[in-house]
C-alpha positions as CSV (number, residue, x, y, z in Angstrom):
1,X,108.6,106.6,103.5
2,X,108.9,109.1,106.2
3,X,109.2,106.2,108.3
4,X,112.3,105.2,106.7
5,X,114.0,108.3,106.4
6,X,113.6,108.7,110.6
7,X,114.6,105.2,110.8
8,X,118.1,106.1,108.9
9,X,118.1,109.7,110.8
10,X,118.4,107.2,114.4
11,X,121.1,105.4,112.2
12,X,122.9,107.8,111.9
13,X,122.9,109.2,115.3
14,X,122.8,112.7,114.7
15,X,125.7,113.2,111.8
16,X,124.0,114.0,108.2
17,X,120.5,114.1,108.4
18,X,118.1,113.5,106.3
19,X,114.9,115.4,105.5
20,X,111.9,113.6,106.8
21,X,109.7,114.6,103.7
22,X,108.7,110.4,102.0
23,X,110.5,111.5,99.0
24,X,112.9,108.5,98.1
25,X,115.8,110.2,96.5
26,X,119.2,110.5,96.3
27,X,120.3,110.9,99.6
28,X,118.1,108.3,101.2
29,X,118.9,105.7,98.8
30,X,122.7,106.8,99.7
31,X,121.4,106.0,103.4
32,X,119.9,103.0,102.5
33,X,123.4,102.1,100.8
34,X,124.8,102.9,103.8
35,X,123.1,101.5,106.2
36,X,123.5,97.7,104.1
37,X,124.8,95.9,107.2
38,X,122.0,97.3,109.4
39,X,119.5,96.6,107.4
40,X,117.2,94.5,110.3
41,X,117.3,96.9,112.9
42,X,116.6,99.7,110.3
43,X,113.6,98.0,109.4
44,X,112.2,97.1,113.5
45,X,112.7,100.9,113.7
46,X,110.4,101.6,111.0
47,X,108.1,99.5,111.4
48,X,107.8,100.0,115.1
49,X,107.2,103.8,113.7
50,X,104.7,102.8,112.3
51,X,102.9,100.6,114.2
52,X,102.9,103.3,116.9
53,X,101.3,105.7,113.8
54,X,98.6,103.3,113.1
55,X,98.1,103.2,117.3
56,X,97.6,106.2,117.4
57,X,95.2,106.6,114.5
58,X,93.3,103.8,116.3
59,X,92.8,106.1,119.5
60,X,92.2,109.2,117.3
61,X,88.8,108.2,115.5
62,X,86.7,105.3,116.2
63,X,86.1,104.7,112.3
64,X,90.3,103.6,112.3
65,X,89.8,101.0,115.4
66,X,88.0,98.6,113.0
67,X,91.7,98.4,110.4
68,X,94.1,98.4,113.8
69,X,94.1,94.6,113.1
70,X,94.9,94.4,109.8
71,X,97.3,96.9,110.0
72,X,99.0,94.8,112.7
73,X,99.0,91.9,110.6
74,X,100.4,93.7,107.0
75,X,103.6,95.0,109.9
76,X,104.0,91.3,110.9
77,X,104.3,90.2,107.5
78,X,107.0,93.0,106.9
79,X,108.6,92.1,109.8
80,X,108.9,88.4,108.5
81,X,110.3,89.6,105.1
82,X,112.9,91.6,107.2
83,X,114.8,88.6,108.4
């Protein structure tokens, strides 16, 4: 949920904040209500987040190379429900 909360920080561009920390709570679903007419560019921010997260756990450790794919493919399927 970090993800999302960055996402809405961008959003917001610069003016009330919220703390990156993955809790969902008041403020980020005030965000979230916010945010209602930029929903779709909300969500390619966070999941380009986190597609450059799972990248870089990829590079990191050898072990992670091997879900890269699937990872890939779980993001595309977001990205699908996003429209």
């Amino acid at each position: 949920m970090k993800f999302l909360q960055e996402a809405l920080n961008i959003a917001n561009e610069g003016k009330d904040q919220l703390v990156t920390d993955g809790i969902i709570g008041k403020k980020t679903l005030a965000a979230v209500a916010e945010h209602l007419d930029a929903l779709r560019p909300i969500c390619a921010i966070t999941l380009w987040r986190r597609t450059l997260y799972y990248q870089s756990l990829a590079a990191s450790k050898e072990t992670f190379r091997a879900f890269l794919r699937g990872w890939i493919n779980r993001l595309a399927k977001l990205w699908e429900r996003c429209r």
